[in-house]
C-alpha positions in Angstrom: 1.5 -30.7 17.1 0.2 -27.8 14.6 -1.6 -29.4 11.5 0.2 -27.9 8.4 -2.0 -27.6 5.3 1.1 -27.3 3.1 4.3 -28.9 3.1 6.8 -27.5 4.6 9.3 -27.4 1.6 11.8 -28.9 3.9 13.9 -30.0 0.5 13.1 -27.2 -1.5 16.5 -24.8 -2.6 15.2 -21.1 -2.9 15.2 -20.2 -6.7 15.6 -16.5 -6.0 14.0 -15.2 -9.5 10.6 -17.0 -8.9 11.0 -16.5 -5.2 10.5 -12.9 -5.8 7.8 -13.3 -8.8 6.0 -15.2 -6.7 6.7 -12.3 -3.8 5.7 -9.6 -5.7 2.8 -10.8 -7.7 1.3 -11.8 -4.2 2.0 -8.0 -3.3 0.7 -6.9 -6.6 -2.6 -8.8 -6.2 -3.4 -6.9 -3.3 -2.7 -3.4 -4.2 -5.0 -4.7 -7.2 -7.7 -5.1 -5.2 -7.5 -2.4 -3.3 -8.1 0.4 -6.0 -10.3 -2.2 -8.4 -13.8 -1.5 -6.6 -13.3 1.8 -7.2 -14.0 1.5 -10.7 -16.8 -1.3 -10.2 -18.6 0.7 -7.5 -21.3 1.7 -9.5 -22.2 -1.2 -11.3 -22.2 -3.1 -7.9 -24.7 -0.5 -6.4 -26.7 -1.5 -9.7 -26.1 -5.1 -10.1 -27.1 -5.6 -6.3 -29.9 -2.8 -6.1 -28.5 -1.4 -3.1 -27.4 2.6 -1.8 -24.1 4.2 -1.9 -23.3 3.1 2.1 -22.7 -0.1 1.7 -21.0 0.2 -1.9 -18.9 2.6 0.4 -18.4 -0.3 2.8 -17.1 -2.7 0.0 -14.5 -0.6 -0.6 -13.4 0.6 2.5 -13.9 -2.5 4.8 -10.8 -4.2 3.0 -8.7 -1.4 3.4 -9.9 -0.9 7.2 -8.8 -4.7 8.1 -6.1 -4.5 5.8 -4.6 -1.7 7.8 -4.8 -3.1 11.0 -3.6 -6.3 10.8 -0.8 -5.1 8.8 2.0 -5.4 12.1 0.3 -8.5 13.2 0.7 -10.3 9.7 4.3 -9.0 10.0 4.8 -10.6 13.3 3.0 -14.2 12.8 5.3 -14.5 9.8 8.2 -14.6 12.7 6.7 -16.4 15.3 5.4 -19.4 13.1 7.5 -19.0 9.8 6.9 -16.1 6.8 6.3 -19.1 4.6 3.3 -20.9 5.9 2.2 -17.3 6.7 2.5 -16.0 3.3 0.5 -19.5 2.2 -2.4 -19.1 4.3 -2.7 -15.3 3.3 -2.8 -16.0 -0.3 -5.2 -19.0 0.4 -7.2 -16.9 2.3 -7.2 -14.3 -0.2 -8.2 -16.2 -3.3 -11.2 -18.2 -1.3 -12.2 -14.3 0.0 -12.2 -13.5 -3.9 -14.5 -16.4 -5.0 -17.0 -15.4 -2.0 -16.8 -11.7 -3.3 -17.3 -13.0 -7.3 -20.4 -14.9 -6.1 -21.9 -13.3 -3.4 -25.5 -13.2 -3.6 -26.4 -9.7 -1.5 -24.5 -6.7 -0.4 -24.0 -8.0 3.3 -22.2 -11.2 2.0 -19.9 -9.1 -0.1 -18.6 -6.9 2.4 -18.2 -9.6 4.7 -15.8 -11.2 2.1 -14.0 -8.1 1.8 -13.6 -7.5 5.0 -12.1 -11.2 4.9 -9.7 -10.6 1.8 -8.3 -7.6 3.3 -7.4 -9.5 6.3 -5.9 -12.8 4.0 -3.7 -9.8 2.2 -2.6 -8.1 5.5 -0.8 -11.9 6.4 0.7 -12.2 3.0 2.3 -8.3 2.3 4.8 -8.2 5.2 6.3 -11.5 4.4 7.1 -9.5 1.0 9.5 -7.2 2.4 10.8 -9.9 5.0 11.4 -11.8 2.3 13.4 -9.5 0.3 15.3 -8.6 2.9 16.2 -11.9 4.4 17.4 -13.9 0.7 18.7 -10.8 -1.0 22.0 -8.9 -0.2 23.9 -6.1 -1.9 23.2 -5.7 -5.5 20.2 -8.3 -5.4 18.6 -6.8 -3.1 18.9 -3.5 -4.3 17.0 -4.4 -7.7 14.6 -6.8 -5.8 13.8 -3.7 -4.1 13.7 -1.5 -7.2 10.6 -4.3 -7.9 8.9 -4.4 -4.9 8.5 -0.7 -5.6 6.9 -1.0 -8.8 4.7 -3.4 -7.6 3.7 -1.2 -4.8 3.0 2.0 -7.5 1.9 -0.2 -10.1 -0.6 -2.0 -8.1 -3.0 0.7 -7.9 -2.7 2.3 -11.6 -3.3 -1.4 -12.5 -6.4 -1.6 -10.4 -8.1 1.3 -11.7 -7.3 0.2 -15.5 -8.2 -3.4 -15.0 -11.5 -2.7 -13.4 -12.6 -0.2 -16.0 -11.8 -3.0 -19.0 -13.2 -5.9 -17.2 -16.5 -4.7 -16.2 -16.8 -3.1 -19.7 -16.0 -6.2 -21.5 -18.5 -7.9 -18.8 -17.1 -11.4 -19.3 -19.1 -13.9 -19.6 -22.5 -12.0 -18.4 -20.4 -11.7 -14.9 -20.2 -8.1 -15.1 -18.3 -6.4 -11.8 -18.1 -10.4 -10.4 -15.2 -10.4 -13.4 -13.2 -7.8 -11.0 -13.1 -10.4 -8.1 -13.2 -13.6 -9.7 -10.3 -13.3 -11.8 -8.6 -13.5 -8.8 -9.1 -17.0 -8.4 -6.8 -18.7 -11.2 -4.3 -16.2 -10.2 -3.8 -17.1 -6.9 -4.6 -21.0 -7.7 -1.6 -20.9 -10.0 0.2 -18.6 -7.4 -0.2 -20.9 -4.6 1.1 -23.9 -7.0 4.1 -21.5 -7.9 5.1 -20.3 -4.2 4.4 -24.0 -2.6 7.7 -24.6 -5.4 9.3 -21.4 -4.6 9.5 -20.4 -1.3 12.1 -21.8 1.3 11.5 -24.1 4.1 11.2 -21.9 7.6 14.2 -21.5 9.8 13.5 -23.6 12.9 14.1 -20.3 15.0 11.4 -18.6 13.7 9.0 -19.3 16.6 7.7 -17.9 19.2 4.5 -16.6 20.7 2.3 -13.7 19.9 2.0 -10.2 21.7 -1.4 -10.3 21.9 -1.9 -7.9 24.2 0.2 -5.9 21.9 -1.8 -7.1 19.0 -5.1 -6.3 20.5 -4.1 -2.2 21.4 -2.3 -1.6 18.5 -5.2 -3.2 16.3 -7.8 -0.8 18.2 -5.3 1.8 17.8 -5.1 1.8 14.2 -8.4 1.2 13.5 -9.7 4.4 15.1 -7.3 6.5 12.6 -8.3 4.3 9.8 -12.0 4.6 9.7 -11.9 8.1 10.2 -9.8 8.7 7.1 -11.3 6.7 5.1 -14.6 7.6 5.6 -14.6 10.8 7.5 -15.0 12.4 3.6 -18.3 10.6 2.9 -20.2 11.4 6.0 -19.0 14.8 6.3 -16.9 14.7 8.9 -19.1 14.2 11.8 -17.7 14.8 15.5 -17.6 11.2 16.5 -14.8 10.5 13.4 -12.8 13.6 15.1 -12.8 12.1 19.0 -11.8 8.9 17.3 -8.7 10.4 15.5 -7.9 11.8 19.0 -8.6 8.7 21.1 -6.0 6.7 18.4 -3.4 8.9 19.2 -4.0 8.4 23.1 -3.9 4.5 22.0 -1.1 4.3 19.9 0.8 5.8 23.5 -0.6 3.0 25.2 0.7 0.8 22.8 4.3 2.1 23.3 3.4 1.6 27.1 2.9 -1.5 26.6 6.0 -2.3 24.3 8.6 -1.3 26.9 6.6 -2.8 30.0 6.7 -5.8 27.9 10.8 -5.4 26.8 11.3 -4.4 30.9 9.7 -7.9 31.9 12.7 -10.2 29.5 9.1 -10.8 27.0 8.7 -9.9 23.1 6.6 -7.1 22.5 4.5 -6.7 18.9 7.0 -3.9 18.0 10.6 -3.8 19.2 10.6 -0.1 19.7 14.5 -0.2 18.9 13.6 -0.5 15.1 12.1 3.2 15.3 14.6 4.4 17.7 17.5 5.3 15.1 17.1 8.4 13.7 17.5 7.0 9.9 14.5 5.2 10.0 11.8 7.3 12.0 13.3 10.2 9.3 12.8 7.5 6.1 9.6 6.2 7.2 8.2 10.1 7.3 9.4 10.9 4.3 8.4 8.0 2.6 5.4 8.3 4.0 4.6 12.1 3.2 5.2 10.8 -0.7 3.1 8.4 -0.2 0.2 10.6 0.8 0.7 12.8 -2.3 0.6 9.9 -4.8 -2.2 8.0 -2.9 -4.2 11.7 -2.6 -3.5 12.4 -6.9 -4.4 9.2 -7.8 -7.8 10.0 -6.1 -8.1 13.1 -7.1 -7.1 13.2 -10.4 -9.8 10.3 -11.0 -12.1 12.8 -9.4 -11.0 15.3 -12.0 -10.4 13.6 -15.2 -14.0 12.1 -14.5 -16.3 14.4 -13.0 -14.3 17.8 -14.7 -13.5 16.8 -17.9 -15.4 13.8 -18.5 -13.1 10.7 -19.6 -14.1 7.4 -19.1 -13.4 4.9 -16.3 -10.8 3.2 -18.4 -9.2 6.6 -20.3 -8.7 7.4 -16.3 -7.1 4.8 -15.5 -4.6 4.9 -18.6 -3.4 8.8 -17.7 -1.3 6.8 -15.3 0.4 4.6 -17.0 3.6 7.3 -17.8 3.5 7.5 -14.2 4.0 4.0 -13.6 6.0 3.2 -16.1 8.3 6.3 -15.1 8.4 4.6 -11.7 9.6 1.3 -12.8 12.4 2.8 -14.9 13.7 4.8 -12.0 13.6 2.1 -9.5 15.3 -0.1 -11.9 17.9 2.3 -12.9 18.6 3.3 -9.1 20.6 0.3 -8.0 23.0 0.9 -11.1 24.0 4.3 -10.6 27.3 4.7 -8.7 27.3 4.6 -4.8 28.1 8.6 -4.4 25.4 9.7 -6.5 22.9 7.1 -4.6 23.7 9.0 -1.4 21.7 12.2 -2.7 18.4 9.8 -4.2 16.7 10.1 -1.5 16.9 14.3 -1.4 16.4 14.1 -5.1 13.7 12.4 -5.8 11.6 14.4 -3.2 12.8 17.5 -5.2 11.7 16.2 -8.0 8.5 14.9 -7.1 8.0 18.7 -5.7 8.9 19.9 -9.4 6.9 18.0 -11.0 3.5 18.6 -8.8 4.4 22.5 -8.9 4.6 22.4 -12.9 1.3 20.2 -13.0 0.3 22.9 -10.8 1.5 26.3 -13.5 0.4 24.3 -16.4 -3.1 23.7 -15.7 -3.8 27.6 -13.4 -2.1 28.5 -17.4 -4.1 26.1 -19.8 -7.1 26.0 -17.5 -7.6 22.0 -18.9 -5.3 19.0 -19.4 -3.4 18.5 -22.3 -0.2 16.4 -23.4 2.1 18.5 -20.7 -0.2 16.3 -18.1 1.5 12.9 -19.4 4.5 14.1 -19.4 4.6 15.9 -16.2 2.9 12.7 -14.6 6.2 10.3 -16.0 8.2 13.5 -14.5 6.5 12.5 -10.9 7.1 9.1 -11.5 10.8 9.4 -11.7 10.7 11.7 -8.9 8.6 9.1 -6.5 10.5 5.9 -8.1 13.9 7.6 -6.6 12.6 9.0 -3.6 10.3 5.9 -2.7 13.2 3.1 -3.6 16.2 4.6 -2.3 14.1 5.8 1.0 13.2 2.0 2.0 17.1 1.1 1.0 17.7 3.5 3.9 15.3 2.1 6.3 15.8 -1.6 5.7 19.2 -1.9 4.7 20.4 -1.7 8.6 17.7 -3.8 10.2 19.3 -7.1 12.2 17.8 -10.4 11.2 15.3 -10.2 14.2 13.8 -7.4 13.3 13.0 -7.9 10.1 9.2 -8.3 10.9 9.3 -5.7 12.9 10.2 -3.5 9.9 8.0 -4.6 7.2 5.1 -4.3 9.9 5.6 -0.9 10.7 6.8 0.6 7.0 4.1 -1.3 5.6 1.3 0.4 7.8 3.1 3.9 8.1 2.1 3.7 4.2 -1.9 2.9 4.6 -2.3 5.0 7.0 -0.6 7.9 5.3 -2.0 6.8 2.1 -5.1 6.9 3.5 -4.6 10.1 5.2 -3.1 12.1 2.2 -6.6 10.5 0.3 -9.0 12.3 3.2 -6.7 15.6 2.9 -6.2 15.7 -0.6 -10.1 14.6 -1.5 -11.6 17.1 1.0 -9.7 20.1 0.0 -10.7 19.0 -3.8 -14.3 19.3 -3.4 -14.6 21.6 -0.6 -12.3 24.2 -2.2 -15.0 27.3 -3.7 -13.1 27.2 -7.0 -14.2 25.9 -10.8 -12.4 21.9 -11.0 -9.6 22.8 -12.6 -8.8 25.7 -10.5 -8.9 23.1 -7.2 -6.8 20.5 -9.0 -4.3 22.6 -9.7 -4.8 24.3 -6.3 -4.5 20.6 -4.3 -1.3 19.7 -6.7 0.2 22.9 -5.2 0.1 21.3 -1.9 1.1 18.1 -2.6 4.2 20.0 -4.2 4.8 21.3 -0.6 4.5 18.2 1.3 7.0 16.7 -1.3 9.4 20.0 -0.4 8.9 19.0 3.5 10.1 15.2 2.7 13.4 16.2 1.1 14.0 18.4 3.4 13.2 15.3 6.4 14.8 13.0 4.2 18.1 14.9 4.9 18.3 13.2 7.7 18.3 9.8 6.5 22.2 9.6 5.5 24.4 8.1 7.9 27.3 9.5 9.4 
């Protein structure tokens, strides 16, 4: 008999608002973490006296192990229950934080991250399972409208919290403040969700793919490390035959999903989920927007830093109308009536494309930011909180009750790995490009304005007939 290190909440009645605060700020935490070391880089290289490799690997292990245990987290959650999965993760997550906040060298610290990005791939798809399994219609519309503000805030959040916490260097802990706070947080999150989350249906068990788990693991981590640090090293040819060999394993994986489906067993991925037409459609749209807003929150950090010379935190803070724009329009979203929700998805892509193409004018015609940037950034914002909610409406809205992990696997790591591809494109044009900084800024937002033109035009395709 499994040992259980919580209870299993067999008499606890689902209190939906702090079900999904308890959700979200588990989904929040990670994002968090996943932009906060950007800021903190350099005083880590300091503090620990060591090069700009392994600061390099402190950042990019947790997104690397993040990434590729995304679909397995998904799937443990159904095979033995989203809540004890969800647990461990944020267990997991806030001892990987104290290691990080007290690790004595540079090797122990990315071993930790390398940990907490692991802990965080179990807890995020429970998220989305969640959501989709204890809201319906209206609820679930705004619950979604969260989730995506959480997503998009996340990362803003990181950036801004990282600059003011190793500034105020609390305590003498200096960048240990960015992984130690962590540890209250998820102390008091675990009390919280232990409360709030509802017992496990006895049919969600079963065994694990791991064959399935294995290849598609191997898969995604030779796109992942690639893209994340192809930019770094320069792009060496090793990173290029590793991009190709992923794509030669992600067919093997399908190979393996239908062999499995042909023998009567479960695969990893129940390649019915990307069959429909809606969602492969949704999860390429969402996922080109994703790149642009992953790539121009890198970039512009590049810019606003390096070109015009604001500070960590002032960098952070040009994001906020963003954000804030975001929340509004997924908020709003759910309230609008149901014939005017059919064109959202088309919409917001069209805006998103605006508002990138007048970033774009603005700065090739003022040649430096100004106010126009703020408000051109909350103009994105709308654009992406439209596109972004209403797109994973589409995908999810459909999805039968066993395939729920399924989904949240898969949407969730379409999104790192574009994310982390419209990072490597959107970085590498940036500084390649032979033109002064604001010249390639505006240059880079001109593409991203295409690549929002190409989702609206895929996210046609995403209405049902």
């Amino acid at each position: 008999m499994a040992v259980e290190l919580f209870p299993s909440a067999e008499q606890v009645r689902p209190r939906r608002g702090l079900l999904l605060a308890v959700l979200l700020s588990g989904q929040f935490m990670v994002n968090v973490d996943g932009a906060v070391v950007n800021i903190a880089a350099p005083t880590i290289r300091t503090g620990l006296g060591t090069g700009e490799g392994p600061v390099a690997l402190v950042v990019s292990g947790y997104l690397i192990a993040y990434a590729v245990l995304l679909v397995t987290g998904a799937r443990l959650g159904a095979t033995h229950g989203r809540r004890r999965i969800f647990l461990w993760g944020l267990a997991g997550f806030t001892a990987a934080s104290l290691a990080c906040g007290v690790a004595p060298g540079i090797e122990w610290l990315i071993v930790a991250r390398f940990l907490q990005g692991a802990a965080g791939a179990l807890m995020v798809p429970q998220v989305l399972s969640g959501i989709q399994t204890h809201f319906t219609g209206a609820d679930r519309g705004r619950a979604l409208g969260y989730y995506a503000v959480a997503l998009s805030g996340g990362a803003v959040a990181g950036q801004v919290l990282g600059g003011l916490l190793v500034s105020a260097d609390l305590f003498g802990t200096g960048w240990r403040s960015v992984f130690l706070i962590n540890v209250p947080v998820g102390v008091g999150l675990l009390l919280a969700a232990r409360r709030a989350l509802p017992a496990d249906s006895r049919d969600e068990r079963g065994t694990l793919d791991l064959p399935g788990a294995g290849v598609l693991s191997a898969a995604v981590l030779l796109a992942i490390v690639p893209l994340v640090l192809g930019r770094e090293h320069g792009w060496p040819t090793w990173m290029w035959l590793c991009l190709a060999a992923s794509l030669v394993v992600f067919g093997w994986f399908v190979r393996h999903c239908r062999a499995a489906a042909g023998r009567g067993k479960r695969p990893l991925i129940a390649l019915d989920v990307v069959a429909d037409s809606v969602v492969r459609n949704g999860l390429l749209a969402h996922g080109l927007t994703t790149a642009t807003y992953a790539g121009l929150l890198f970039v512009l950090a590049l810019y606003l830093q390096q070109g015009v010379g604001v500070g960590p935190a002032e960098t952070g803070l040009a994001m906020v109308s963003w954000v804030a724009a975001f929340g509004v329009a997924g908020l709003a979203l759910p309230r609008l009536p149901a014939r005017w929700r059919r064109f959202a998805p088309v919409a917001g892509c069209l805006l998103l494309a605006i508002a990138y193409a007048s970033l774009c004018i603005n700065l090739s015609i003022a040649g430096r930011p100004g106010p126009p940037l703020i408000l051109l950034l909350g103009l994105g914002g709308i654009g992406l909180g439209v596109s972004s909610n209403s797109l994973i409406d589409r995908v999810t809205s459909t999805a039968r009750p066993d395939r729920v992990a399924d989904l949240s696997g898969v949407l969730n790591t379409n999104a790192q790995l574009c994310a982390a591809l419209g990072v490597a494109g959107a970085s590498t044009a940036y500084l390649g490009l032979p033109f002064e900084t604001t010249a390639s800024f505006a240059t880079v937002l001109g593409g991203f304005a295409g690549l929002a033109l190409i989702a609206a035009a895929v996210a046609l395709g995403t209405e049902r007939k």
